[in-house]
DRENPA-3360 file (N, C-alpha, C; in nm, 2 decimals, always signed):
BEGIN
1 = XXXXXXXX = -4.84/+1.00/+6.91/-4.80/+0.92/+6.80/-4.85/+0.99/+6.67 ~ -4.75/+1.03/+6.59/-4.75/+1.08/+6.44/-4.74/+0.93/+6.35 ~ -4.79/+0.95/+6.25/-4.76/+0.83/+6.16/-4.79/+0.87/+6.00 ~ -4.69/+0.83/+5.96/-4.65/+0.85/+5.82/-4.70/+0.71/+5.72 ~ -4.81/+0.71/+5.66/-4.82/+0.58/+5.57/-4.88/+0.62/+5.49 ~ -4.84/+0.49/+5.38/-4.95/+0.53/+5.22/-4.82/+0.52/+5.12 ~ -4.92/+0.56/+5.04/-4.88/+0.55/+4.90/-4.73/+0.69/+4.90 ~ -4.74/+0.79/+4.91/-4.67/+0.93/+4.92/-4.63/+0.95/+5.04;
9 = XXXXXXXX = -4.52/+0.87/+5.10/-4.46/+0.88/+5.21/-4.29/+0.92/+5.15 ~ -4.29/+1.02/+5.14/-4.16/+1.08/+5.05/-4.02/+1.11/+5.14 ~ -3.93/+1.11/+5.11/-3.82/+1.14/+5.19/-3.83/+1.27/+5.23 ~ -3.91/+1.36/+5.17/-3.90/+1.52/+5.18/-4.01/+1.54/+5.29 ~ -4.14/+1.46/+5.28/-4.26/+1.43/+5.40/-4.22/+1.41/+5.48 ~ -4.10/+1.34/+5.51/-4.09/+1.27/+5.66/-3.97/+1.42/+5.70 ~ -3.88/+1.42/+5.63/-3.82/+1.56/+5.70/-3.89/+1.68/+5.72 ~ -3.96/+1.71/+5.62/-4.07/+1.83/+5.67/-4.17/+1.79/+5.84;
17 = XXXXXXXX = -4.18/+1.64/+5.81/-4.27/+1.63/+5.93/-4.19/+1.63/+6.07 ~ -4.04/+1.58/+6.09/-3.95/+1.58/+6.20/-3.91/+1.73/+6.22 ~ -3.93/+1.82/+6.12/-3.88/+1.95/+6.13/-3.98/+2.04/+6.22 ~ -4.10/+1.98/+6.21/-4.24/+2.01/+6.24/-4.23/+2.00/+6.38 ~ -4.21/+1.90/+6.46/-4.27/+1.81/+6.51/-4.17/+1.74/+6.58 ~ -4.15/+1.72/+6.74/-4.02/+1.65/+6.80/-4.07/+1.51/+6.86 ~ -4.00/+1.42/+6.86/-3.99/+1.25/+6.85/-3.96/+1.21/+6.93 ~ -4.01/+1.15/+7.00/-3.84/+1.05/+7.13/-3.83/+0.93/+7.08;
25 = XXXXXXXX = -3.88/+0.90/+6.93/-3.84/+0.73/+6.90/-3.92/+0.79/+6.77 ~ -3.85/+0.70/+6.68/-3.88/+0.69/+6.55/-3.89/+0.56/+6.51 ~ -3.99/+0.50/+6.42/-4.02/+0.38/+6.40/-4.03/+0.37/+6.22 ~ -3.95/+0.32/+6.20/-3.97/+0.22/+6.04/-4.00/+0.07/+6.01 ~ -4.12/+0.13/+5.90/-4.16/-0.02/+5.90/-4.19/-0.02/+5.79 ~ -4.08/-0.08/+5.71/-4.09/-0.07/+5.55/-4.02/-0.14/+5.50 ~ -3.98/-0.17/+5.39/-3.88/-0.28/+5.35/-3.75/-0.23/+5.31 ~ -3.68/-0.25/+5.39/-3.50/-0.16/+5.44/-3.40/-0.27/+5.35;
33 = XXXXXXXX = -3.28/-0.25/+5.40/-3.17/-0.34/+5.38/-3.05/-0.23/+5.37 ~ -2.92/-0.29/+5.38/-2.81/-0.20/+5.43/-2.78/-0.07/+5.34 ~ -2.87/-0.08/+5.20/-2.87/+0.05/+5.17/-2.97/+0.15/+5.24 ~ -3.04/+0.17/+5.26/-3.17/+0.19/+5.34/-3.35/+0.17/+5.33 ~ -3.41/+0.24/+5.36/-3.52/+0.21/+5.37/-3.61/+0.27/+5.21 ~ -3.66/+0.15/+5.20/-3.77/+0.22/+5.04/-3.90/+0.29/+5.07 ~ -3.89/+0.42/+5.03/-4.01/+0.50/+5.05/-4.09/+0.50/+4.86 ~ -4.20/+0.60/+4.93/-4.25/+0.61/+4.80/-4.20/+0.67/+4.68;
41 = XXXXXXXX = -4.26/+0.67/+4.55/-4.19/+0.72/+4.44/-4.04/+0.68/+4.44 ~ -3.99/+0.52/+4.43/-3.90/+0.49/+4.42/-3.80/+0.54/+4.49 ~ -3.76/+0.61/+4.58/-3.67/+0.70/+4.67/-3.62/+0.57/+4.76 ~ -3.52/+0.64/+4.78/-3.47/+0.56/+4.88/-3.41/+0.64/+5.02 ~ -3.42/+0.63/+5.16/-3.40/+0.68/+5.26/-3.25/+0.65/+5.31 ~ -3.14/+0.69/+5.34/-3.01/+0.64/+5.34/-3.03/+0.64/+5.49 ~ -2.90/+0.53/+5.50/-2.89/+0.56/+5.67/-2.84/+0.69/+5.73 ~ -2.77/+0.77/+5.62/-2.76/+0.90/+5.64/-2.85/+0.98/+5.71;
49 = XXXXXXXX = -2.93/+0.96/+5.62/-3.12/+1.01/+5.62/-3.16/+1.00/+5.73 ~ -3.16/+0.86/+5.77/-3.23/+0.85/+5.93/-3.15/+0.88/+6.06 ~ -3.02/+0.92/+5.99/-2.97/+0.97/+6.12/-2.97/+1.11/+6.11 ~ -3.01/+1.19/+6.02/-3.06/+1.34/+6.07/-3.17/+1.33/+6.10 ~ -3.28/+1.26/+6.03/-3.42/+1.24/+6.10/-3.43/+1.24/+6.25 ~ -3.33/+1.17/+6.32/-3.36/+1.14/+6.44/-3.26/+1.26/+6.49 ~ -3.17/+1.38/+6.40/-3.10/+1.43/+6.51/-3.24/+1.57/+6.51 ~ -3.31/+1.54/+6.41/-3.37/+1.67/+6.41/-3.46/+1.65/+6.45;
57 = XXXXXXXX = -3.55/+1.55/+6.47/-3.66/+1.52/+6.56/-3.59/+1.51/+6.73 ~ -3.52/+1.48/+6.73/-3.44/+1.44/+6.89/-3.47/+1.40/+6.94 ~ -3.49/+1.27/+6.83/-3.56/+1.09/+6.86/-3.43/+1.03/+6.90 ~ -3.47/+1.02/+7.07/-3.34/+0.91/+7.11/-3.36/+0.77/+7.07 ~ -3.42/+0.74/+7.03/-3.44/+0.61/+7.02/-3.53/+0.58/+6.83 ~ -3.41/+0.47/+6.78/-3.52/+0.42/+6.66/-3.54/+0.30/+6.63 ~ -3.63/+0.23/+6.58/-3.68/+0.10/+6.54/-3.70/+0.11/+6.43 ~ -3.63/-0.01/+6.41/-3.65/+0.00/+6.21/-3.64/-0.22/+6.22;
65 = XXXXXXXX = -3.81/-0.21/+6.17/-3.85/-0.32/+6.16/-3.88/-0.37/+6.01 ~ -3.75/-0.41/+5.93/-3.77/-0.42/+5.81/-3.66/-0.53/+5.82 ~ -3.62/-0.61/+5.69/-3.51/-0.70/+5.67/-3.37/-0.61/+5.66 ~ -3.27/-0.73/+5.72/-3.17/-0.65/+5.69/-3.11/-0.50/+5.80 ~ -3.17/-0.46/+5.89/-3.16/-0.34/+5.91/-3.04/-0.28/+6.03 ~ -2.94/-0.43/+6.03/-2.88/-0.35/+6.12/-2.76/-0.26/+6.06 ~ -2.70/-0.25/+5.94/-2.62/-0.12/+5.87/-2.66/-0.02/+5.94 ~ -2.80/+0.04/+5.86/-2.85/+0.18/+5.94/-2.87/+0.15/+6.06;
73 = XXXXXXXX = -2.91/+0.06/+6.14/-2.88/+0.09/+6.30/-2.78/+0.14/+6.37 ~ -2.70/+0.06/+6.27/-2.53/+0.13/+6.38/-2.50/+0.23/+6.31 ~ -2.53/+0.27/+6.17/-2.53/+0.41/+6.15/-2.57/+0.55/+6.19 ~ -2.70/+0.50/+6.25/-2.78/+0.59/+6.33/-2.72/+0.64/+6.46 ~ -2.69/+0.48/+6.56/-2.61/+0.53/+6.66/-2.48/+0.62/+6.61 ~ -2.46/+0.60/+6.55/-2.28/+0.65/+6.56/-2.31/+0.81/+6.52 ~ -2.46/+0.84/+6.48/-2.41/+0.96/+6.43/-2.57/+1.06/+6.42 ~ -2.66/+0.98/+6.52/-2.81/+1.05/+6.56/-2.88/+0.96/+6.66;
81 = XXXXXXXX = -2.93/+0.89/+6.67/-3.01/+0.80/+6.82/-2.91/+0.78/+6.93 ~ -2.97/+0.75/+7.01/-2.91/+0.71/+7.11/-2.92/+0.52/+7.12 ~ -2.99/+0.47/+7.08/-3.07/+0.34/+7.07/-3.13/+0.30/+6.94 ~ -3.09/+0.20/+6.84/-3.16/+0.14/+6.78/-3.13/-0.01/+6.79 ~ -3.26/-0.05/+6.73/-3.36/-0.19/+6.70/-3.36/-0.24/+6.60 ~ -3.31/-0.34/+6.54/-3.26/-0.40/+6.42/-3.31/-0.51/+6.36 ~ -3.34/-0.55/+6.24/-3.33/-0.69/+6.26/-3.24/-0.72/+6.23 ~ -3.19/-0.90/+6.24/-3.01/-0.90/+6.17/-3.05/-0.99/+6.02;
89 = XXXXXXXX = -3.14/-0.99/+5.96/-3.17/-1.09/+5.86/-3.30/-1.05/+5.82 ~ -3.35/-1.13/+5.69/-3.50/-1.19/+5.62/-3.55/-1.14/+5.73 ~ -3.64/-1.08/+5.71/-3.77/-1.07/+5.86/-3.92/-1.12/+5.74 ~ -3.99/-1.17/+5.83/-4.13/-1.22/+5.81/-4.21/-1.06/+5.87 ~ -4.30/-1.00/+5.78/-4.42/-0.91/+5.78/-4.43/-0.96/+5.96 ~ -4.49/-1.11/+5.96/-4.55/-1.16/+6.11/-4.48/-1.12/+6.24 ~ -4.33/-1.17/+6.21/-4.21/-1.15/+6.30/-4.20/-1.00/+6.32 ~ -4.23/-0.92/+6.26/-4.20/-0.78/+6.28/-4.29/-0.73/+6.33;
97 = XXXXXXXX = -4.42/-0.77/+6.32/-4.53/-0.69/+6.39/-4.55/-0.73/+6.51 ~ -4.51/-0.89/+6.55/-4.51/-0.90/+6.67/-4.42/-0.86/+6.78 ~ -4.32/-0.85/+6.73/-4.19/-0.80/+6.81/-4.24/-0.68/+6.87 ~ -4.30/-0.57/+6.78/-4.30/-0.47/+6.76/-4.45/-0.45/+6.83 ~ -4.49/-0.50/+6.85/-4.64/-0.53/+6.92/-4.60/-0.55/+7.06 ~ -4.50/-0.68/+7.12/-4.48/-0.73/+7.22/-4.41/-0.60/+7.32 ~ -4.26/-0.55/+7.20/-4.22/-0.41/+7.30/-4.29/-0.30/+7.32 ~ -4.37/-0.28/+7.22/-4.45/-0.14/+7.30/-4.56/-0.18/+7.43;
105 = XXXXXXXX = -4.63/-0.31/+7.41/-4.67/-0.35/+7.49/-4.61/-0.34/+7.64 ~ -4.47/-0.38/+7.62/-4.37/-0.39/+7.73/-4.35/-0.25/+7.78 ~ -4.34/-0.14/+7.71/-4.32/-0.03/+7.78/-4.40/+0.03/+7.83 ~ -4.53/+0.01/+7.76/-4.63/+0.06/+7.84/-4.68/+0.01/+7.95 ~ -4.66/-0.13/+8.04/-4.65/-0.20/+8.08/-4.57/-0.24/+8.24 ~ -4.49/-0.16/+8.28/-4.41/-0.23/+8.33/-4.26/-0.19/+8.29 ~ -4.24/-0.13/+8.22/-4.06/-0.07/+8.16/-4.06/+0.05/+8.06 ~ -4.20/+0.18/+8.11/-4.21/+0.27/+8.09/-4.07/+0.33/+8.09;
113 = XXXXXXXX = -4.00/+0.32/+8.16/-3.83/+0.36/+8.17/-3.72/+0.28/+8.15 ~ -3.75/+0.19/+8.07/-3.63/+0.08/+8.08/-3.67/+0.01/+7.91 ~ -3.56/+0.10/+7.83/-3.58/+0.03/+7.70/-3.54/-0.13/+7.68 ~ -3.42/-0.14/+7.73/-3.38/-0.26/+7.70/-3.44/-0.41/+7.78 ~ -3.52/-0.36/+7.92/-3.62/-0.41/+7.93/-3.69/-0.47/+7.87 ~ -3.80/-0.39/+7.76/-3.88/-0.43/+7.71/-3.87/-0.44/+7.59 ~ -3.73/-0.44/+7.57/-3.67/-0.51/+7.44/-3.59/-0.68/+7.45 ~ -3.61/-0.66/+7.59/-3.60/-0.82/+7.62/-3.68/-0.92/+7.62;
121 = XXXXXXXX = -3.81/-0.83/+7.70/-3.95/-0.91/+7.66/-3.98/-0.94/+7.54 ~ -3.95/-0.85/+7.47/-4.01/-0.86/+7.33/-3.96/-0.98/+7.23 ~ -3.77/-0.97/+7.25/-3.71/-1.06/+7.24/-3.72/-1.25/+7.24 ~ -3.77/-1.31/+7.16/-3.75/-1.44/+7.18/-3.66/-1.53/+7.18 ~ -3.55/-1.43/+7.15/-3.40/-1.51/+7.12/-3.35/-1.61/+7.03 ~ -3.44/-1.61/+6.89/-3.41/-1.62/+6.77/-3.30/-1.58/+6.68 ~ -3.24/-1.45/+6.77/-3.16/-1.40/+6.67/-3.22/-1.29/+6.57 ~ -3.34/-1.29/+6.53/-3.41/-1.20/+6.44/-3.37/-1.09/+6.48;
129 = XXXXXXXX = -3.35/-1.02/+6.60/-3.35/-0.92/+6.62/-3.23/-0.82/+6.68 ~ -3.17/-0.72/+6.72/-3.05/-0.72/+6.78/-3.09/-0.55/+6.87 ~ -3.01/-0.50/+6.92/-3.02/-0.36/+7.00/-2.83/-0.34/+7.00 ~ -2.86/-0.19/+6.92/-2.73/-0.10/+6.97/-2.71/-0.02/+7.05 ~ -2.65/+0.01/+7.09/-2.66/+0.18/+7.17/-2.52/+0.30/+7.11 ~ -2.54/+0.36/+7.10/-2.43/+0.48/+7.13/-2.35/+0.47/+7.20 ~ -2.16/+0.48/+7.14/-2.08/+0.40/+7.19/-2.04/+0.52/+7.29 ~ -2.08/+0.64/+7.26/-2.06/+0.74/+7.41/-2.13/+0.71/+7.53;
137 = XXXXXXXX = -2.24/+0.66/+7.52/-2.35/+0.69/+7.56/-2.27/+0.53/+7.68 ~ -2.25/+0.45/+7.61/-2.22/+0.35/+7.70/-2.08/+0.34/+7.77 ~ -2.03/+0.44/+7.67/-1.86/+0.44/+7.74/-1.90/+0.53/+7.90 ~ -1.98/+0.63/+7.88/-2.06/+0.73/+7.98/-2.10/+0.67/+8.08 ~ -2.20/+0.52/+8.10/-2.21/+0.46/+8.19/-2.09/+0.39/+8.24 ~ -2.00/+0.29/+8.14/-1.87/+0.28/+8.23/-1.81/+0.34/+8.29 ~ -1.78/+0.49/+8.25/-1.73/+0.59/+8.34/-1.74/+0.57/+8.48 ~ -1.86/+0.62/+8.44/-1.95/+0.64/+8.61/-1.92/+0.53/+8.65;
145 = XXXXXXXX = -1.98/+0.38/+8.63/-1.97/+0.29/+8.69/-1.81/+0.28/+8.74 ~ -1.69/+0.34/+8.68/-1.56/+0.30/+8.72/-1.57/+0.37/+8.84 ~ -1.58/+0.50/+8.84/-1.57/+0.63/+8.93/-1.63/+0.59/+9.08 ~ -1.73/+0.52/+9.04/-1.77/+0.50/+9.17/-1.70/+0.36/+9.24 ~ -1.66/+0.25/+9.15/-1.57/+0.20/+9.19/-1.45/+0.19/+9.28 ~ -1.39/+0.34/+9.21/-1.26/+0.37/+9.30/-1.31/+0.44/+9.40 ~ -1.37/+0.46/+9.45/-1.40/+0.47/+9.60/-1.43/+0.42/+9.68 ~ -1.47/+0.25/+9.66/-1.49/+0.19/+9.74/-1.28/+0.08/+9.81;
153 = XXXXXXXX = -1.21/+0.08/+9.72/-1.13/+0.01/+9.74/-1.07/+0.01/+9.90 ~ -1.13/+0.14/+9.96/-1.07/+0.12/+10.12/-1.17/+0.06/+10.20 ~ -1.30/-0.01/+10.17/-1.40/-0.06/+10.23/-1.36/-0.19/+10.26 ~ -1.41/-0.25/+10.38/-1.44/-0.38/+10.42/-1.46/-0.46/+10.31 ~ -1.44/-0.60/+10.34/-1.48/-0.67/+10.17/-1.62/-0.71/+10.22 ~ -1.75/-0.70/+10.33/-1.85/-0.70/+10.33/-1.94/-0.60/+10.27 ~ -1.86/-0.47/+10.29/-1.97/-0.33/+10.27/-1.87/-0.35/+10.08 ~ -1.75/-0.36/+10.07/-1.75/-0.39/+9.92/-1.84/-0.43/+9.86;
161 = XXXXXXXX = -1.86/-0.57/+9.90/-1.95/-0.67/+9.86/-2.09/-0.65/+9.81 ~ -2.15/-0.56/+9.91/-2.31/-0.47/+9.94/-2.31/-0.39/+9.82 ~ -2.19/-0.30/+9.81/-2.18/-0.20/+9.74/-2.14/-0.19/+9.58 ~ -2.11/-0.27/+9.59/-2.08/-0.39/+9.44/-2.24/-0.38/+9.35 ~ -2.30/-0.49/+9.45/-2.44/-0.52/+9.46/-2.54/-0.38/+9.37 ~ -2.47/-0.29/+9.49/-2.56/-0.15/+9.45/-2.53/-0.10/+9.34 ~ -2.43/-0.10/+9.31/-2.34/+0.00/+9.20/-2.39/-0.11/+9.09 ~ -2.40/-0.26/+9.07/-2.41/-0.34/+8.95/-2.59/-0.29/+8.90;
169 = XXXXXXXX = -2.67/-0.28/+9.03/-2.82/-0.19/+9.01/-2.80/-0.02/+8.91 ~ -2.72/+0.02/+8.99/-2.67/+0.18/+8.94/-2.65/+0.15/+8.76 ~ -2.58/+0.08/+8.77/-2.53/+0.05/+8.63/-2.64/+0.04/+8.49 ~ -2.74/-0.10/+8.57/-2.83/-0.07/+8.47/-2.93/-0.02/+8.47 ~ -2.92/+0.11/+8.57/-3.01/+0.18/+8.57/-3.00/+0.30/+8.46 ~ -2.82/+0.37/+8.49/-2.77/+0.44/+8.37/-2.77/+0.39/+8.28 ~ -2.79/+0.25/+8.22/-2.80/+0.22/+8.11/-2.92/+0.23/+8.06 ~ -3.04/+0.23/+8.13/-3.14/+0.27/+8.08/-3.22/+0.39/+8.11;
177 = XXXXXX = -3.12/+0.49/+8.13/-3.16/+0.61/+8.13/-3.16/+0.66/+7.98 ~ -3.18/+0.56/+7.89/-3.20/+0.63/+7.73/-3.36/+0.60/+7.74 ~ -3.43/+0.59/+7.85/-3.55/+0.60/+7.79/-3.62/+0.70/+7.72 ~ -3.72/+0.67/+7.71/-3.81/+0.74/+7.63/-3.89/+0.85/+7.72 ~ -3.89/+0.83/+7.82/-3.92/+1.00/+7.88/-3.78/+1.07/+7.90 ~ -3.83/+1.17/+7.88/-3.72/+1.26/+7.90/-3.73/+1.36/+8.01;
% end
């Protein structure tokens, strides 16, 4: 864990430091909104910004626990993470650190390999909060999930049935093969 705080947390600091230094998750916690994130010296972080951040750190995953923040979320996916964490509205200081408290907890915990896991836990279903993914990234599991489909269609409808079963496990298993180990 690197961490960037303070007063002189500059747009130029944080890319010198990703340039430095490789990520599997990037975390902002600052006061965002669909233009982006406010750093120090009045600057502003674009969602631009944080999606080279994460393409150059080769942060699959980013959290950005600020109001407002799902614009840059899905900007990020579409064009550097594999995964981001959003909120969809106003966030409370409180609501953010808990969330943000609960999912790391959860990973470390129990869904060391399963982001969305412990983005469920963390989840109270308020609404506060949302998860994207990478629209490759998930067309990539449908694939697979199709592929393996069409091979079963000459099966019994019992070993179907089983295999169904298995393949709907498979599923969200490639879906959470964006974890954070690599």
């Amino acid at each position: 864990v690197y961490q960037l705080e303070g007063k002189d947390v500059t747009v130029e600091k944080l890319y010198d430091t990703v340039d430095r230094w490789k990520f599997d998750a990037i975390h902002y916690a600052a006061k965002m909104g669909e233009r982006g994130i406010e750093m120090s010296k009045d600057e502003l972080l674009t969602p631009e910004d944080c999606a080279n951040v994460a393409r150059i750190a080769k942060a699959r995953v980013c959290v950005f626990s600020g109001c407002n923040s799902n614009t840059i979320a899905s900007y990020v996916v579409n064009h550097g993470a594999e995964i981001a964490i959003f909120s969809n509205s106003e966030l409370e200081d409180t609501d953010a650190w808990k969330f943000a408290l609960t999912f790391y907890n959860a990973l470390e915990n129990g869904h060391s390999n399963d982001l969305l896991g412990a983005y469920v836990v963390a989840d109270n279903g308020d609404g506060l909060f949302g998860w994207t993914m990478n629209p490759r990234l998930a067309s990539d599991a449908l694939r697979i999930a199709g592929l393996s489909m069409s091979r079963i269609n000459s099966l019994p409808m019992a070993k179907w049935q089983m295999v169904l079963v298995v393949l709907l496990g498979l599923l969200s298993i490639v879906l959470s093969l964006v974890a954070l180990v690599r």
